[in-house]
KELO-389187 format. One record per atom (N, C-alpha, C): residue number from 1; residue in one letter; x, y, z. Coordinates in steps of 0.2 Angstrom, whole numbers. Layout:
KELO-389187
{i=NUM | aa=a | xx=X | yy=Y | zz=Z}
...
end
This chain:
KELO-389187
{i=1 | aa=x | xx=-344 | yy=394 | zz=-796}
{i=1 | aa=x | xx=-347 | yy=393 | zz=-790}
{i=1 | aa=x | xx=-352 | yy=398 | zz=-789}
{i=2 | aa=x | xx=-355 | yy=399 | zz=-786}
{i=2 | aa=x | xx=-363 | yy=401 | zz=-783}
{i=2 | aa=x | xx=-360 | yy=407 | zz=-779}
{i=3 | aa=x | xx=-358 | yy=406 | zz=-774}
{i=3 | aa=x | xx=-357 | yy=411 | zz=-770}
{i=3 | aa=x | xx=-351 | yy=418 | zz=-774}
{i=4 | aa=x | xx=-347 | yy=418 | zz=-779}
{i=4 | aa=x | xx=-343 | yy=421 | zz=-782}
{i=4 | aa=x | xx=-348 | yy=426 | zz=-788}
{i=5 | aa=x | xx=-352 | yy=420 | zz=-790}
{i=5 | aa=x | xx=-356 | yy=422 | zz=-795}
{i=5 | aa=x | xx=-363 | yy=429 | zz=-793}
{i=6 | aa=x | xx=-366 | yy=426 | zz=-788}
{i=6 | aa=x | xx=-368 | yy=432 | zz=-783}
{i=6 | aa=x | xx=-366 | yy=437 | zz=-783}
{i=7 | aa=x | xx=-360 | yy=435 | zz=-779}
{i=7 | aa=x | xx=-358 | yy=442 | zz=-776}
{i=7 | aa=x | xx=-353 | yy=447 | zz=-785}
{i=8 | aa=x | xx=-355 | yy=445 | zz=-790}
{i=8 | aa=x | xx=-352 | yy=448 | zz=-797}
{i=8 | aa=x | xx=-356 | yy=453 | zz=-796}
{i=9 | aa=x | xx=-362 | yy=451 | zz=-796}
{i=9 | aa=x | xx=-371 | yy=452 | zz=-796}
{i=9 | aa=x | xx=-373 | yy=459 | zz=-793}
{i=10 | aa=x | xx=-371 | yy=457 | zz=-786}
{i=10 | aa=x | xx=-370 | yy=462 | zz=-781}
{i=10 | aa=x | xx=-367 | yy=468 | zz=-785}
{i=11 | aa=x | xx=-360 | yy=466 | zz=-783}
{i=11 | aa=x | xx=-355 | yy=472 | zz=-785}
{i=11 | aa=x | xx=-360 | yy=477 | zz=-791}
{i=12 | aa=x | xx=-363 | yy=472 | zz=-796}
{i=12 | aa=x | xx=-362 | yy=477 | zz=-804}
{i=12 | aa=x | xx=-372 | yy=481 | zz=-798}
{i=13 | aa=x | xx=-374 | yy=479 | zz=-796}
{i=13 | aa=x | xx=-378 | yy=482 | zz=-793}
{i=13 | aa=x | xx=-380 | yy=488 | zz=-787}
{i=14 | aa=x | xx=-373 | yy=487 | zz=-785}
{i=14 | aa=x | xx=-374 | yy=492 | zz=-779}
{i=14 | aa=x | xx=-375 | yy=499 | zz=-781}
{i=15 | aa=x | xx=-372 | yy=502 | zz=-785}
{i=15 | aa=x | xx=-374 | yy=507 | zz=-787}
{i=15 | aa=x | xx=-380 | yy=509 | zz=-789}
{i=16 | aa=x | xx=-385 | yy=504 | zz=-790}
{i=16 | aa=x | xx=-389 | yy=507 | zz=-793}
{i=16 | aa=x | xx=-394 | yy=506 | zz=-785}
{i=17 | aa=x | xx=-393 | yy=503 | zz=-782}
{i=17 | aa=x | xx=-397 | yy=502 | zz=-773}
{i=17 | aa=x | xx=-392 | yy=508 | zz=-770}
{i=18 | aa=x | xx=-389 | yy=511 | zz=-772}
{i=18 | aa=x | xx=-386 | yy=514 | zz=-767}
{i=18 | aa=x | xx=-389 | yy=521 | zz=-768}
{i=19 | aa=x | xx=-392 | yy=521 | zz=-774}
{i=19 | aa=x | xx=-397 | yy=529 | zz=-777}
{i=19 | aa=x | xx=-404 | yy=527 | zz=-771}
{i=20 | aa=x | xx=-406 | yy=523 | zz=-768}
{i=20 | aa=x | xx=-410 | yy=523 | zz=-765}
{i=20 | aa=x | xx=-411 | yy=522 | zz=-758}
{i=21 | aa=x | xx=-401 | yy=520 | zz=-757}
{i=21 | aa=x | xx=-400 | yy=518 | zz=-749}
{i=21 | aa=x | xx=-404 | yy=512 | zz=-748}
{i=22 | aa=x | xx=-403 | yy=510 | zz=-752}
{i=22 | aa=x | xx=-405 | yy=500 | zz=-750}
{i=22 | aa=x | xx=-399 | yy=496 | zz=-750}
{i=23 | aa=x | xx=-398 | yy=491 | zz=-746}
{i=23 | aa=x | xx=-392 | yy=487 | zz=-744}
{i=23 | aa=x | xx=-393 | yy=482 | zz=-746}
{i=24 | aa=x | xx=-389 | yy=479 | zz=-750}
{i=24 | aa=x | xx=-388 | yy=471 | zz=-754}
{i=24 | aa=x | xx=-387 | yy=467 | zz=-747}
{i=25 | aa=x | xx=-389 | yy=462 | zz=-744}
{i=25 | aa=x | xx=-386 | yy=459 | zz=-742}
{i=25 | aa=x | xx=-386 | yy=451 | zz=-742}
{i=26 | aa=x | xx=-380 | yy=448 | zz=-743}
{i=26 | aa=x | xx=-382 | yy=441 | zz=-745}
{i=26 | aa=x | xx=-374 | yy=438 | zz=-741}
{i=27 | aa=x | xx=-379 | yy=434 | zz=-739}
{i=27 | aa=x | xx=-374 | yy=428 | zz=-733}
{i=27 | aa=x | xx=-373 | yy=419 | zz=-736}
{i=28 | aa=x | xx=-369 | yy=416 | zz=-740}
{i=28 | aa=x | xx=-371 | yy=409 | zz=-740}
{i=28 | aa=x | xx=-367 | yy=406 | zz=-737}
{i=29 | aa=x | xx=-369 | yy=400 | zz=-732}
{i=29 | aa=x | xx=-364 | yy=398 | zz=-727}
{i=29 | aa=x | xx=-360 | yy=394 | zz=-731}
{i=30 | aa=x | xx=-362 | yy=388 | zz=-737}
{i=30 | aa=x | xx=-358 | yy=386 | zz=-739}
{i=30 | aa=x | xx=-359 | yy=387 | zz=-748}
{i=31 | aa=x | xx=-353 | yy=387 | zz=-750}
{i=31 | aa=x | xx=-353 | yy=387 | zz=-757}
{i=31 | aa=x | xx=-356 | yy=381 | zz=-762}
{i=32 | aa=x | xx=-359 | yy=384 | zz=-768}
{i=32 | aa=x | xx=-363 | yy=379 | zz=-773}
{i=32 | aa=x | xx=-362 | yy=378 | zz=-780}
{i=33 | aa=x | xx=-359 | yy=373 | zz=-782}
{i=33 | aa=x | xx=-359 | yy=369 | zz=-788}
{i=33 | aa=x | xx=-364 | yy=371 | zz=-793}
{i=34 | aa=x | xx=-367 | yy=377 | zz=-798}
{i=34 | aa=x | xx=-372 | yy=374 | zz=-800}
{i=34 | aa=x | xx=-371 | yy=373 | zz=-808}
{i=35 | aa=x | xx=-373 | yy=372 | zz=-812}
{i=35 | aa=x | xx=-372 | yy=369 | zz=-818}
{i=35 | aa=x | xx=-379 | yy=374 | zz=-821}
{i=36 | aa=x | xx=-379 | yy=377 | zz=-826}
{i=36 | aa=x | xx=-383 | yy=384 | zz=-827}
{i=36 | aa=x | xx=-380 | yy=387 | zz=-835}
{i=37 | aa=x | xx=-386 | yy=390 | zz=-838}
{i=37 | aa=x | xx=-385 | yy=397 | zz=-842}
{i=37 | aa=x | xx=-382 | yy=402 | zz=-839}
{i=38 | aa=x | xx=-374 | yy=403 | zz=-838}
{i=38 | aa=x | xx=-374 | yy=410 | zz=-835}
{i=38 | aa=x | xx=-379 | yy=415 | zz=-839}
{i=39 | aa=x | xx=-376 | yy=418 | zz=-843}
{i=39 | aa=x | xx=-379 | yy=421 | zz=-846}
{i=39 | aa=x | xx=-387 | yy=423 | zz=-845}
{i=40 | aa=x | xx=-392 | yy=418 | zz=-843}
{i=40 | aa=x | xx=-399 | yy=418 | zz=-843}
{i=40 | aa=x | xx=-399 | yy=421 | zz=-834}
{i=41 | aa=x | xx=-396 | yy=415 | zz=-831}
{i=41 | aa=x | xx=-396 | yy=417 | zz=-824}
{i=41 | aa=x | xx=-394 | yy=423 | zz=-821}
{i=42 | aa=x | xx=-389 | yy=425 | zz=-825}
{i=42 | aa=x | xx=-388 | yy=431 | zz=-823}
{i=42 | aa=x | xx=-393 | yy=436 | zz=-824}
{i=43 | aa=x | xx=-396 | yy=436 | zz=-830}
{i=43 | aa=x | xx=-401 | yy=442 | zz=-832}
{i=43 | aa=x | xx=-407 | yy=439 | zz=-827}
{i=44 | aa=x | xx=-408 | yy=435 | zz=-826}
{i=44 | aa=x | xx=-414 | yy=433 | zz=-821}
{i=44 | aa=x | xx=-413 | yy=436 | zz=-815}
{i=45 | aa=x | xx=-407 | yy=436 | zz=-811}
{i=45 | aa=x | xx=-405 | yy=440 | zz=-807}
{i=45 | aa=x | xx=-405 | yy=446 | zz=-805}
{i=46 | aa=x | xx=-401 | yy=449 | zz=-809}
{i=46 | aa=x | xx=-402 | yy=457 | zz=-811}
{i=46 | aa=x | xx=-406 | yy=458 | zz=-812}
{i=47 | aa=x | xx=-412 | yy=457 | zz=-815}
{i=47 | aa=x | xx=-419 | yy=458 | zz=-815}
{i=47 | aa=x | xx=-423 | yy=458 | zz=-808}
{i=48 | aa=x | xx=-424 | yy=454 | zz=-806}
{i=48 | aa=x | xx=-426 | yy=452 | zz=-800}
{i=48 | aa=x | xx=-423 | yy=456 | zz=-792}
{i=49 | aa=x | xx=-416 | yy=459 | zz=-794}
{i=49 | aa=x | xx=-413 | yy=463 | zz=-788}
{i=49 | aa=x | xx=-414 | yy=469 | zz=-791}
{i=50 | aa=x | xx=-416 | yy=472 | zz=-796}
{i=50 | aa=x | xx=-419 | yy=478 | zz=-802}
{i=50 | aa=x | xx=-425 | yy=478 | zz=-798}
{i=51 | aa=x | xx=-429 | yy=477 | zz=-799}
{i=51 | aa=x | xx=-436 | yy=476 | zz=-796}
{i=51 | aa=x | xx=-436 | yy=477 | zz=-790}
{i=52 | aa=x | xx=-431 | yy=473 | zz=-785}
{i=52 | aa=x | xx=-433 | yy=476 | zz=-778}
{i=52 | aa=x | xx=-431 | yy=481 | zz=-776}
{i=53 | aa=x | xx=-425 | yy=486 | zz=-780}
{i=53 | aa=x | xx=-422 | yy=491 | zz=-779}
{i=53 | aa=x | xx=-429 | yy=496 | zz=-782}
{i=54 | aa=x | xx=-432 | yy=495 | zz=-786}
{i=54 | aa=x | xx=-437 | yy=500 | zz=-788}
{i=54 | aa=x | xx=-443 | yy=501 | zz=-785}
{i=55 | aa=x | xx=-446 | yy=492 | zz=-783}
{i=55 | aa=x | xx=-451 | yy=494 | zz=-778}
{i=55 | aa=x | xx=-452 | yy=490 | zz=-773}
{i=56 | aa=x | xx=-446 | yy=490 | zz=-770}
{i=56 | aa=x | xx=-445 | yy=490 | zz=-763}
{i=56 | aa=x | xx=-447 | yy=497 | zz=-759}
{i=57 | aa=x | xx=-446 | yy=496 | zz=-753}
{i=57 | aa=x | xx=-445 | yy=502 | zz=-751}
{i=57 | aa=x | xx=-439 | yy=507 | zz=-750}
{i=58 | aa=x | xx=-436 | yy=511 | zz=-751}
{i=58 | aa=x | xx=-430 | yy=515 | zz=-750}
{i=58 | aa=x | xx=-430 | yy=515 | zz=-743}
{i=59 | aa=x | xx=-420 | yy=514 | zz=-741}
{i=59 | aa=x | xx=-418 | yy=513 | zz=-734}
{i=59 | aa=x | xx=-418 | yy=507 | zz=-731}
{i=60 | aa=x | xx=-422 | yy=502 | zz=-735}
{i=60 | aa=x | xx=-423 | yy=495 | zz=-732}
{i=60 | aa=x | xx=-417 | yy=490 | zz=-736}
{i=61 | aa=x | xx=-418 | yy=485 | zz=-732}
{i=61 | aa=x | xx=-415 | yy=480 | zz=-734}
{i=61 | aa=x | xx=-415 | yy=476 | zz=-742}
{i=62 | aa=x | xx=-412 | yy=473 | zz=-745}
{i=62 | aa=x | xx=-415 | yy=468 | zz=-749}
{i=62 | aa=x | xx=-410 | yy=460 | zz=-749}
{i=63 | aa=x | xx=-413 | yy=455 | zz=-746}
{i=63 | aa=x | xx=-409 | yy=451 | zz=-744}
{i=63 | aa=x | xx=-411 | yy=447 | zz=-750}
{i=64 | aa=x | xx=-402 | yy=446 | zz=-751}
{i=64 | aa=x | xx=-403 | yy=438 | zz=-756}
{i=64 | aa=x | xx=-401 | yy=431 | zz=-753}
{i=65 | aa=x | xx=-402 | yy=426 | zz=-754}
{i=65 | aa=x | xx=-403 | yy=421 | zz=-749}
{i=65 | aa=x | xx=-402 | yy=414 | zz=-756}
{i=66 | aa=x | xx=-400 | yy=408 | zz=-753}
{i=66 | aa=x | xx=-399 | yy=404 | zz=-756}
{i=66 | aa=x | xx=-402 | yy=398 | zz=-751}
{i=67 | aa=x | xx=-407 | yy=393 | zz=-755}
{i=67 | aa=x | xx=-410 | yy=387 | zz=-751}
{i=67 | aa=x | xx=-408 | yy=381 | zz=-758}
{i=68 | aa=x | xx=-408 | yy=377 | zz=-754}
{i=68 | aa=x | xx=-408 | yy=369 | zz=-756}
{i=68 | aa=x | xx=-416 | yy=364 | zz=-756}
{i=69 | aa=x | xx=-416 | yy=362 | zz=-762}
{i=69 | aa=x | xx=-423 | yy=356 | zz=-759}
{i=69 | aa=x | xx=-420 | yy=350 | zz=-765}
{i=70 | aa=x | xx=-422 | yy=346 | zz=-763}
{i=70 | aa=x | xx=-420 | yy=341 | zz=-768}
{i=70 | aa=x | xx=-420 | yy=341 | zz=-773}
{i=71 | aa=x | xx=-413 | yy=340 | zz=-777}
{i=71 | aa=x | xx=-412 | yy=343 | zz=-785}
{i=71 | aa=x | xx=-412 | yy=349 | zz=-786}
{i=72 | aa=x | xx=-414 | yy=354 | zz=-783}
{i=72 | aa=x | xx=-415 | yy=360 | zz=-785}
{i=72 | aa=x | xx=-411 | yy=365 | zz=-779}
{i=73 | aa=x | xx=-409 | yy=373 | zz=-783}
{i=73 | aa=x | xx=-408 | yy=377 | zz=-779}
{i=73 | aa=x | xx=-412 | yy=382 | zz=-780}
{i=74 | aa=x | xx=-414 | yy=384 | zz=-776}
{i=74 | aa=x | xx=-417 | yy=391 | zz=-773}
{i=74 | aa=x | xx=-416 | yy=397 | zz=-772}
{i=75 | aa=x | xx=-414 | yy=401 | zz=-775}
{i=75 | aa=x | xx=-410 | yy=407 | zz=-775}
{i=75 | aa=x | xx=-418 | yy=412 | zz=-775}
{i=76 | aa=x | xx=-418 | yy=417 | zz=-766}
{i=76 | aa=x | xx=-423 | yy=420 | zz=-767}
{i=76 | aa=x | xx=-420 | yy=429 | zz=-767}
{i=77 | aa=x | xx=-425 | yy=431 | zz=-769}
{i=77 | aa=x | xx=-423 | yy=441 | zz=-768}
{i=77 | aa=x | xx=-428 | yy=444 | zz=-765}
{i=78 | aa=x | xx=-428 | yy=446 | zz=-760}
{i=78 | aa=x | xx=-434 | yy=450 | zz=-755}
{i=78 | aa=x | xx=-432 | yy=458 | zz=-753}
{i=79 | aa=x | xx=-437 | yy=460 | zz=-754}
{i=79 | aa=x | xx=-437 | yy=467 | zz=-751}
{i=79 | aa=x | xx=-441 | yy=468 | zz=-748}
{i=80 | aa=x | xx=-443 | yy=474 | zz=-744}
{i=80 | aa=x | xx=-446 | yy=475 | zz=-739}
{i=80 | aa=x | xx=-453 | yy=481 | zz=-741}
{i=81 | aa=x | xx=-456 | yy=480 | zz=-747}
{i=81 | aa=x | xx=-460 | yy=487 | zz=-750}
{i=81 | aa=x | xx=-465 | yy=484 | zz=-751}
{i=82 | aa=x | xx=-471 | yy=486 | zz=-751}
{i=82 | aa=x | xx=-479 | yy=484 | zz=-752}
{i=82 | aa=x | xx=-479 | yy=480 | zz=-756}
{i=83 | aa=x | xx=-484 | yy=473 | zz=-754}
{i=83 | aa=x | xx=-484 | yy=470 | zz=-760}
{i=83 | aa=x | xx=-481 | yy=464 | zz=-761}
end
């Protein structure tokens, strides 16, 4: 499931957001079925929450967030740093 899987994500992360005081935070209301490369998805992840811990801003947030559109999921990572 999607929302467990995240939050693995998180956890092996915070340590390295926490060298800059940035806050993971990720809310999904409900949980998601996906069918996936763990393996891939997860380095795609990691990379992508990597990237906003380095050029984000420090102190800010980085929100990860999951959307739906037909067929597809949407999993986004935003931070709040120039750019």
């Amino acid at each position: 499931m999607l929302k467990s899987f995240i939050e693995e994500i998180i956890t092996e992360m915070r340590p390295i957001a926490d060298k800059t005081k940035n806050d993971l935070l990720f809310n999904l209301p409900r949980d998601i079925r996906v069918f996936a490369d763990r393996l891939q998805l997860k380095r795609v992840l990691k990379n992508l929450v990597q990237n906003a811990i380095s050029y984000g801003e420090p102190n800010s947030p980085i929100d990860i967030s999951i959307g739906e559109i037909p067929k597809y999921i949407v999993i986004k990572v935003k931070d709040y740093g120039k750019g």
